[in-house]
N, C-alpha and C positions, 0 to 999 in steps of 0.2 A: 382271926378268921381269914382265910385264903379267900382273895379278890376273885371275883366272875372275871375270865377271860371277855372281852365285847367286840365284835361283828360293829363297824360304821360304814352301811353302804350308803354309796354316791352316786346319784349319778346324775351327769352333765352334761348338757348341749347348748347348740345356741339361740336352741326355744328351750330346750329342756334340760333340768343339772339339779343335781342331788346335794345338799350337803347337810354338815351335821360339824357338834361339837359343843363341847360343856369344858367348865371350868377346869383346869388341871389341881390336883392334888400339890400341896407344897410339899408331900413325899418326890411326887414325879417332878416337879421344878427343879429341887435340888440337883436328881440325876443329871437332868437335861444340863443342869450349870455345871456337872461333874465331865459331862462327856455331849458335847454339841453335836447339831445333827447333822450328821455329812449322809447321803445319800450316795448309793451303791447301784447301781444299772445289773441288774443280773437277767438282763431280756435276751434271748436266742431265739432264734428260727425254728420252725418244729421238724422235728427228724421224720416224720409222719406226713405221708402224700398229701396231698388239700385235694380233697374230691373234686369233682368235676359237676359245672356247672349245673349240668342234665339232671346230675344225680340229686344234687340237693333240689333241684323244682319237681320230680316226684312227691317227694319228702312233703312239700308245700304244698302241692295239689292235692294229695290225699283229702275229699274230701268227708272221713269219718275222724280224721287224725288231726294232722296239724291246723288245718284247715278249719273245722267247728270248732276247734280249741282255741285258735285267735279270736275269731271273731268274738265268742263267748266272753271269754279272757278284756277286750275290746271294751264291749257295750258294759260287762260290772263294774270297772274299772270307770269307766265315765260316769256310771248310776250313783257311784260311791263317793264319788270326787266333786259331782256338780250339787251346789247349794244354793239354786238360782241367781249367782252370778254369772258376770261373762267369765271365763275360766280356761283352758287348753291344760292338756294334758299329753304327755309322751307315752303311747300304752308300747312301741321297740323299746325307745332306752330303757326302761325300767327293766320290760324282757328282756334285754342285753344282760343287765347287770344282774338282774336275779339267774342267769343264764349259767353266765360265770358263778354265782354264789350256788349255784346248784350240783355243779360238777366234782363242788366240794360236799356235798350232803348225802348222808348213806341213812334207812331204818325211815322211821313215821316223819323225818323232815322231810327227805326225797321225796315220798309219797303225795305229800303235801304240795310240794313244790307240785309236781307234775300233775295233779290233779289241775291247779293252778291252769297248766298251761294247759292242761286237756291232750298233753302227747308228752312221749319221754322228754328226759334234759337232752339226750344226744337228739333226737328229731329238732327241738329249739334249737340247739347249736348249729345246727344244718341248715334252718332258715336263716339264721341271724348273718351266718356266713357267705349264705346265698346274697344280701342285700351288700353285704360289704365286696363281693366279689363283683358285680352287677355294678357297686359303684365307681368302680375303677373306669366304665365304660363311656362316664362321663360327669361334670366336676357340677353333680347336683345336689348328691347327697354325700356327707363324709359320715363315716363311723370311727371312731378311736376306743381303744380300753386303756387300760391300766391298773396294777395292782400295786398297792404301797404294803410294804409288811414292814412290821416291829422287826426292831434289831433281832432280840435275843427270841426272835420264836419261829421254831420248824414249821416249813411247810411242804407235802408232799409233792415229790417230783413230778407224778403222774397227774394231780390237778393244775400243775403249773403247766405241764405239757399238755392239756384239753384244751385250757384258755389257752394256749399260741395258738393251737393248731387252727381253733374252732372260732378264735375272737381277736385274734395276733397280737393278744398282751403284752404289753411290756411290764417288767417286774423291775419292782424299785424296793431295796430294804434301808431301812433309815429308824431314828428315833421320830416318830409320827409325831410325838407333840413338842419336838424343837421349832420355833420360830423357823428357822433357816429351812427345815422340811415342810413347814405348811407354805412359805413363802413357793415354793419349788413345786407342789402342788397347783397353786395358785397362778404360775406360770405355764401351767401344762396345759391349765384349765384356757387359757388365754388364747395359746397358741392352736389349740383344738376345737376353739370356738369361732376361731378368725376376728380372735380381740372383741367381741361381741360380748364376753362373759368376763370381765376384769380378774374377778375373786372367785373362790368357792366357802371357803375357812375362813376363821378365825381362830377357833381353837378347836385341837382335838383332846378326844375325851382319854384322861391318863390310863384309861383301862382297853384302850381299842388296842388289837393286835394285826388291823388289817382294814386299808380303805379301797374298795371297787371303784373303778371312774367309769362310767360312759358318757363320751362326748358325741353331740350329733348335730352337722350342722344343714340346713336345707338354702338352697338359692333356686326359685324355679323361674324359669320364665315363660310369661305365656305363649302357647304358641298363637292365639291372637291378641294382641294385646288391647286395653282398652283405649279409647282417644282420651286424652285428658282435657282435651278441647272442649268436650260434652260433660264432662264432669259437672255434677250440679253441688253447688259447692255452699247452698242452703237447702239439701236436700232434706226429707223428712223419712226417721226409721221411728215408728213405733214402739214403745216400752213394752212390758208386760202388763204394766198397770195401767193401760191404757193412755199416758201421756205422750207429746209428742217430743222427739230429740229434734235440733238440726245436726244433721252432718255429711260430709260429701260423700255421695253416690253416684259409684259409675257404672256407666249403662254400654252395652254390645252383646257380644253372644256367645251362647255355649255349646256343648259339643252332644250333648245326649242331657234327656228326658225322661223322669222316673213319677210316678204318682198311684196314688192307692184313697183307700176312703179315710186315711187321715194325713194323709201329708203329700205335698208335691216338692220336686229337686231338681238337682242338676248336677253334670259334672262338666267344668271345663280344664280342658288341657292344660298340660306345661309342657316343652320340649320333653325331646329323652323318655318317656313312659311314663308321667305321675301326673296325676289331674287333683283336681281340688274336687270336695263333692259337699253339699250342702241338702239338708234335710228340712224343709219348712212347716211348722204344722200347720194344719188347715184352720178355720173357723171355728171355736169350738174345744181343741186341743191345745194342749201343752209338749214346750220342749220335753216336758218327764214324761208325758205320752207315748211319746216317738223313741226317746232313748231305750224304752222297756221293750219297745219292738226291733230294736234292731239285733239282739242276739237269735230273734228267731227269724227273722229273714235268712232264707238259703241265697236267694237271687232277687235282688231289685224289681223292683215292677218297672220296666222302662216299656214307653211309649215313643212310637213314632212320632216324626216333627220335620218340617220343611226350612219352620225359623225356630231358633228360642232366643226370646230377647230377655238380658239378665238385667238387674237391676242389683247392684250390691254395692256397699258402705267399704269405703277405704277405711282400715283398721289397723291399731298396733296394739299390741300389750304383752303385761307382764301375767305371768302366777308361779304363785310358790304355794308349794303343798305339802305337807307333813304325812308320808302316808303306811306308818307302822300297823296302824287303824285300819286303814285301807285294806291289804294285803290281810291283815287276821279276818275278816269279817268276810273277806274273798274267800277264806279256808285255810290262809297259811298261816300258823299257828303252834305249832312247834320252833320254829325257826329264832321265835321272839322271848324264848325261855330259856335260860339257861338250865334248866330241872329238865329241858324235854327236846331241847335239839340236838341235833348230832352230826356235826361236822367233820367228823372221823376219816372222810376222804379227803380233806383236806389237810388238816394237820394232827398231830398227838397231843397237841393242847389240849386239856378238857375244859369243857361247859363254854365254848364260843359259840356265842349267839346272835342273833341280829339285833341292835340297839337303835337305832334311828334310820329311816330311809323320809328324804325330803327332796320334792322334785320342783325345781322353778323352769318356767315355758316362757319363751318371747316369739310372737309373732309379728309381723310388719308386712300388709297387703294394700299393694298398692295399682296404678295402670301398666305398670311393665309385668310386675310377676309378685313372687311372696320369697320375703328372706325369712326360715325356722330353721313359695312361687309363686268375621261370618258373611257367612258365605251368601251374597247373592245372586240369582241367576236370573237373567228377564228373558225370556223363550219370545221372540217375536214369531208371529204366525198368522195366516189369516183369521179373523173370526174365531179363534180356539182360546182355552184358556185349562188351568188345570183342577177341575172340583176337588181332587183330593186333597189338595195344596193346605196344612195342616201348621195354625203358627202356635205358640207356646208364650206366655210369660213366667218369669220365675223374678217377683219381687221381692225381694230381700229385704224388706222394708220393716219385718220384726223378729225377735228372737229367732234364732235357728242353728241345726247343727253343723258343725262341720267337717268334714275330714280333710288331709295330703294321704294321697294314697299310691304305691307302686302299683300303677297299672298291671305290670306282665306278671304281679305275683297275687296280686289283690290284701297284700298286707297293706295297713293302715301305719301310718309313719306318726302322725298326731290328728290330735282329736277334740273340738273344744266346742263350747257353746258361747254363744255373742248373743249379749244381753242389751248392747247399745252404751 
């Protein structure tokens, strides 16, 4: 019986990385001892203009288009993923990589996909591009792709020319499950992560004909940063079950104030256009609460403030997420069949399909900024004073959400909840 062709997407950063892989066949070992894997650079330039910066934040702005389709896309993708742990999640990378795997999909996979994103694969391509264009402008965020193909299997010129144009692929063909190619993987991974991410693989699966990489790495810093002097360093955050944690929290200020009848936030800056934003439930509510309302929010509820004084937990961690599950239960569902995908714009192979996508996230927040990154005024005057004068607190002292977000585009870069 002729083997299923298999789809192993990846994808990796240095909060967020994809991987996958199963035992190899001792048919396929033999090969691999027959013929070692030496890797083959076949990356070029796209011969095809790169749009202009303008053009693609239309694209972004549309807010019936790409625009409710993130944010949608966003908040399932977090509903689906949080199991009342602390947790993060990459909802770009994943969209990178399913970006590229969609430019290879033609019939009810395409469909799928794009329902997904709530806009075409070329509108996605157009934002993805926008944040990698944007990130040239300063060394906050990096984006990389990559595509690895089997030796002996075709793939079409014009999917390999969308990923340049749209995501500046580099194309590598090789025997994916030789040692010496996953080693070579595992160095790309390294170098695109800023050594942050050692590995991705161990083994790939003898039947994969093609692995997607997206690497993302964030460094923000704040543009106020906190004193570490005040740092309270047996501070207390609240569980959910009501116990108490110690851990350090530090305390200063934020840039804007958001609040509604179940939750109150903030956002504070980082250089360059990205702020952090944090989502608290009230009294009463839960983080699942709040996560179920934030695909219908069009616009924040932000309130005016004179002060906001923050109160938040220095944090680091890790997650890894299997999320084949995920994306069918999202809607994408043909993709993970070989009976019902169809990847025909990518190559003449038949019945390639998506076999595994697994996403690991690291973040690290601390008094300078976050690696995945107030203002007083005393008016002296006679006898005056100012009634409106309006202060704010935002204590972070139990579960809540949170986001890194490009400011000038309002895409969400990651996404996670902290459980303590």
């Amino acid at each position: 019986m002729k083997k299923l062709t298999a789809i192993i997407l990846v994808l990796v950063m240095a909060f967020s990385l994809i991987s996958c892989g199963e035992k190899a066949s001792d048919e396929k070992k033999d090969k691999i001892e027959e013929k070692p894997g030496k890797v083959e650079d076949l990356s070029k330039s796209s011969t095809q203009e790169t749009p202009k910066p303008e053009e693609l934040l239309k694209v972004i702005q549309n807010p019936d288009g790409f625009q409710k389709g993130y944010r949608n896309y966003n908040a399932k993708l977090l509903a689906e993923c949080y199991q009342g742990e602390t947790m993060m999640v990459s909802p770009l990378s994943l969209y990178a990589a399913l970006g590229m795997l969609g430019n290879g999909a033609s019939g009810e996979t395409l469909k799928e996909m794009e329902q997904l994103f709530g806009c075409s694969v070329e509108e996605a391509s157009k934002a993805v591009l926008y944040l990698m264009l944007r990130s040239e402008e300063a060394d906050v965020i990096r984006i990389a792709d990559s595509i690895w193909i089997e030796d002996d299997t075709p793939v079409n010129d014009a999917f390999l020319s969308r990923c340049g144009l749209y995501y500046r692929s580099s194309v590598m063909r090789a025997h994916l499950s030789a040692d010496s190619t996953i080693q070579k993987i595992n160095d790309w991974v390294n170098e695109h992560t800023k050594g942050r991410i050692e590995k991705i693989l161990d083994k790939i699966d003898d039947d994969a004909v093609m692995v997607l990489l997206n690497a993302i790495t964030f460094d923000g810093k704040w543009e106020e940063a906190f004193d570490s002097e005040v740092t309270n360093k047996d501070g207390a955050f609240y569980l959910a079950n009501g116990n108490r944690k110690t851990m350090e929290m530090m305390f200063g200020g934020a840039d804007r104030y958001f609040e509604d009848s179940d939750m109150i936030g903030m956002e504070k800056d980082y250089r360059d256009g990205y702020c952090f934003r944090a989502y608290l439930p009230k009294e009463g509510k839960t983080v699942r609460d709040i996560i179920g309302k934030l695909a219908e929010s069009q616009n924040l509820p932000y309130q005016g403030a004179s002060e906001i004084n923050l109160l938040m937990p220095k944090f680091k961690g890790e997650t890894t997420l299997p999320l084949e599950q995920t994306l069918q239960t999202m809607g994408m569902k043909a993709a993970f069949s070989p009976s019902s995908s169809d990847f025909s714009e990518m190559s003449s192979v038949p019945g390639i399909y998506v076999s595994k996508v697994l996403q690991k996230t690291y973040i690290k927040v601390d008094e300078e900024g976050t690696e995945a990154a107030a203002v007083t005024a005393i008016v002296a005057n006679t006898e005056s004073y100012d009634p409106q004068r309006i202060v704010r607190n935002v204590y972070l002292d139990h579960p809540f959400i949170y986001e890194i977000v490009d400011t000038n585009s309002g895409i969400t870069l990651f996404t996670g909840v902290f459980e303590g």
